[in-house]
C-alpha positions as CSV (number, residue, x, y, z in Angstrom):
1,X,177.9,162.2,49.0
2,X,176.4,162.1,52.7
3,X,173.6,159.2,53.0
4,X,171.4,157.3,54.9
5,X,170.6,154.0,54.5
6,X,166.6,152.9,54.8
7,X,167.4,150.1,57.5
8,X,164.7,147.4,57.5
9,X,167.3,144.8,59.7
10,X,167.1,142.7,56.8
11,X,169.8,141.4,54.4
12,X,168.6,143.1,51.1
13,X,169.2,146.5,53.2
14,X,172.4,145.0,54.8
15,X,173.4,144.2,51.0
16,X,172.8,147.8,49.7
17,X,174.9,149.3,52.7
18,X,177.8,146.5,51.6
19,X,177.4,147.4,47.9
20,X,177.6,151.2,48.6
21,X,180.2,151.6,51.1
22,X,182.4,152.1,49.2
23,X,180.5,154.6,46.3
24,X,179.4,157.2,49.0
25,X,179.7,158.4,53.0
26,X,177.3,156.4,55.1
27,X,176.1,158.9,57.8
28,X,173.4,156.7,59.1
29,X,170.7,154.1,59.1
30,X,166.8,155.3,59.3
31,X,164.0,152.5,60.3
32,X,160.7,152.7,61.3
33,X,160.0,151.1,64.3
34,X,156.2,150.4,66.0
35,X,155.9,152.2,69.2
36,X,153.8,149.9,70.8
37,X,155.3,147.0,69.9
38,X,159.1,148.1,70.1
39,X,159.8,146.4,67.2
40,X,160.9,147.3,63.7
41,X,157.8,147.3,61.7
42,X,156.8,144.3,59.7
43,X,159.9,142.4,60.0
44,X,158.8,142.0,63.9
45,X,162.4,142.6,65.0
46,X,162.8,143.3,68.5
47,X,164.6,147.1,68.9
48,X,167.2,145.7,70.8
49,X,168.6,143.9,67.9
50,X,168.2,147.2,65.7
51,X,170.3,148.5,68.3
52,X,172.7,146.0,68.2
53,X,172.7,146.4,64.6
54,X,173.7,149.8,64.5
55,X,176.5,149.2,67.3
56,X,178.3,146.7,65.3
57,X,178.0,148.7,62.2
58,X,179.4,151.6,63.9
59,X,176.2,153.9,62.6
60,X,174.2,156.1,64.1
61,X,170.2,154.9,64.3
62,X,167.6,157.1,63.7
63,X,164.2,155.4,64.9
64,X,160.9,156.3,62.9
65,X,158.0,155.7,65.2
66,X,154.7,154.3,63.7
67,X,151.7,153.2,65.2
68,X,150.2,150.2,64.7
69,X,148.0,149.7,61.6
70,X,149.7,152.8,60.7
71,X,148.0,154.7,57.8
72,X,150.1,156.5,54.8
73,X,149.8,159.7,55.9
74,X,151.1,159.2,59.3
75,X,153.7,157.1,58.1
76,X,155.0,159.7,55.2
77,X,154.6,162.4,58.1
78,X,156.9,160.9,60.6
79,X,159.3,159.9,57.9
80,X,159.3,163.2,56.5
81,X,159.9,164.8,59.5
82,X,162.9,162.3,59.7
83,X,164.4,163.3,56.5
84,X,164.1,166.7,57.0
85,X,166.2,166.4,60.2
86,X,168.5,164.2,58.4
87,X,168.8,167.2,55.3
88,X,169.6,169.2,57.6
89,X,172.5,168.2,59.3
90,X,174.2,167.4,55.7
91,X,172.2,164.3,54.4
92,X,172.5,164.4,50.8
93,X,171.0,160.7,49.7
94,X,168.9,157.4,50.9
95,X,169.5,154.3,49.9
96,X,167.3,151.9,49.2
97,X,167.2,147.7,49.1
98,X,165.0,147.1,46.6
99,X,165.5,144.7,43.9
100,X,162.7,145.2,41.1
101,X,159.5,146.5,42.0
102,X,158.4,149.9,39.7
103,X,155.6,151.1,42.1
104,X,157.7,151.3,45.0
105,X,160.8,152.8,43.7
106,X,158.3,155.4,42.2
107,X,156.8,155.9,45.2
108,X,160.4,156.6,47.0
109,X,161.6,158.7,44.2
110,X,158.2,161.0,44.4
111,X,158.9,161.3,48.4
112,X,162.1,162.3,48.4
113,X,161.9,164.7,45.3
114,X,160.6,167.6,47.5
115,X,163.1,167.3,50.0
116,X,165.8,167.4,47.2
117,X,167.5,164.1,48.2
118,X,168.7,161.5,46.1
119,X,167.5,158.2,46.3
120,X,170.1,155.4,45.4
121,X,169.3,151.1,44.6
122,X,172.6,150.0,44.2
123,X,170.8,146.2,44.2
124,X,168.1,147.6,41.1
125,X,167.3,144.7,38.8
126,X,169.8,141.8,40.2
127,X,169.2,138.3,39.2
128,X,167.7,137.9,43.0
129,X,168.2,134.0,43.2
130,X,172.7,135.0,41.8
131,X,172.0,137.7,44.8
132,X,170.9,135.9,47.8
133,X,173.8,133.0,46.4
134,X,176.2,136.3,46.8
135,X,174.5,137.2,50.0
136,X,175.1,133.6,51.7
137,X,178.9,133.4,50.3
138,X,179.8,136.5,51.1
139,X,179.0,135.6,54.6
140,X,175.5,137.0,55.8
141,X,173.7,135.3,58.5
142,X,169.9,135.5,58.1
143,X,166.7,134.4,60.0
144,X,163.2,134.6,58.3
145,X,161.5,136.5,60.7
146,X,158.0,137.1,58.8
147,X,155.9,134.8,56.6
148,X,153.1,135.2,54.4
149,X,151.3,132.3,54.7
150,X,149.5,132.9,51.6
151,X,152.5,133.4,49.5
152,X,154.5,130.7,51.2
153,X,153.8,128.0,53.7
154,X,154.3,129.0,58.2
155,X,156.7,126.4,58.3
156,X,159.7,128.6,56.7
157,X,159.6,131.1,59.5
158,X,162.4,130.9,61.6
159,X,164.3,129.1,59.0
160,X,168.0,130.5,58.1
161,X,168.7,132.2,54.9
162,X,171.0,129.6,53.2
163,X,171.3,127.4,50.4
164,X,169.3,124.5,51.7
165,X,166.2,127.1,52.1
166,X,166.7,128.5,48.4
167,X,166.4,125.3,47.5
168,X,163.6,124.1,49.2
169,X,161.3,127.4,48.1
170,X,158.0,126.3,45.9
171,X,158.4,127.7,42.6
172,X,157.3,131.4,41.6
173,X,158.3,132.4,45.0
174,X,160.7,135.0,44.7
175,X,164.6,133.9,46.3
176,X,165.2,137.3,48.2
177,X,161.4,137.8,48.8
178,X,160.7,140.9,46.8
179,X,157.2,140.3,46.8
180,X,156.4,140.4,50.4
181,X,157.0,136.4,50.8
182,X,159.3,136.6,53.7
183,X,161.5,139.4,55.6
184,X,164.7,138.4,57.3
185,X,166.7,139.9,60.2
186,X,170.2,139.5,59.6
187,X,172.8,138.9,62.7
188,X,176.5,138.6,60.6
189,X,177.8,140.8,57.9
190,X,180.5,141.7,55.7
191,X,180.6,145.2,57.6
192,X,179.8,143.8,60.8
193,X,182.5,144.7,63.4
194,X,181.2,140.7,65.0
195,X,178.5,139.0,65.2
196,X,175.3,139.4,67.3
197,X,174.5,136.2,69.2
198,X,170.8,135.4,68.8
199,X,168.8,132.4,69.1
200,X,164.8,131.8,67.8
201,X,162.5,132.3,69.8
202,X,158.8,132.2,69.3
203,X,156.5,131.4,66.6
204,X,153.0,133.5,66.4
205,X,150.4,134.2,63.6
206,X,149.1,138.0,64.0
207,X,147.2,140.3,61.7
208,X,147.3,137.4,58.9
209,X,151.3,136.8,58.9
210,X,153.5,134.4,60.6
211,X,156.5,135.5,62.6
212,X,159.4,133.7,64.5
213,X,160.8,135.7,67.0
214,X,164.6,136.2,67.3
215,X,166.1,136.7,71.0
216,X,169.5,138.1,71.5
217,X,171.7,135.0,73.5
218,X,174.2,136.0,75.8
């Protein structure tokens, strides 16, 4: 089976593409990006990085664009438009990165159905704090790139994804950040060809959120 993978430059994408490598033919990665900003939407990853990304995974990139503030319908339109181009040059399947939440595995599932691809969560319903553990031992590099500040306090962004930060994490606040808490970028992988050198940058509050810029290092 031919398939994309929804690329948010994050590890629990980056953790479905390493869990399904294997299972299917990965054609791709798809990612919305916000034009104005050049960055991959909400995770506040510079495209450069995405690019980077995609070059080490030896992928082709497909790059949604969004506005900012972008509403539902434009957003479903563009990535519709996506899919559909994606169908039809063989793409039989997405895969997704999410971990346990109904609604929005519904809502993939619902968007998909007309275009008659499959959607795939090869991380559905993992313990998430055994998860990110497996993440961080099987090698992945992470960076907390956005915050909620209501869910969990500024000072975490920037931080790296590692054992010291699962630890330190106030209780009810979810290990892999399934509930919006944080989003990561991640710059080492299992299916990395190397590394991509990178070194923070940055820290702003906008539209309510905190993020920690990441610059690539030469």
């Amino acid at each position: 089976m031919r398939a994309l993978v929804a690329w948010s430059s994050g590890k629990d994408s980056a953790f479905a593409l390493h869990a399904i490598w294997d299972q299917v033919e990965v054609v791709g990665l798809i990612t919305t990006v916000t034009r104005e900003f050049g960055r991959v939407s909400m995770h506040g990853v510079r495209e450069e990085l995405l690019e980077a990304q995609a070059s080490t995974l030896q992928l082709p990139l497909t790059k949604v664009f969004i506005p900012p503030a972008c509403s539902n319908a434009t957003y479903e339109a563009q990535m519709r438009a996506a899919l559909e181009a994606g169908k039809d040059a063989g793409v039989e399947a997405v895969v997704f990165g999410d971990l346990f939440l109904e609604d929005i595995r519904r809502y993939r599932e619902a968007q998909l159905l007309p275009l008659a691809l499959e959607p795939i969560f090869p991380l559905w319903l993992r313990d998430t704090r055994a998860l990110a553990e497996e993440m961080i031992s099987s090698g992945f590099r992470a960076h907390l790139t956005c915050v909620d500040p209501r869910k969990l306090p500024a000072a975490f962004a920037g931080r790296t994804f590692d054992c010291a930060l699962l630890d330190a994490l106030p209780s009810g606040v979810d290990p892999c950040g399934e509930n919006g808490e944080f989003h990561t970028f991640v710059s080492n992988a299992p299916r990395f060809s190397a590394p991509i050198p990178v070194e923070s940058g940055e820290v702003v509050e906008r539209d309510g959120f905190v993020f920690a810029d990441v610059n690539p290092r030469a």
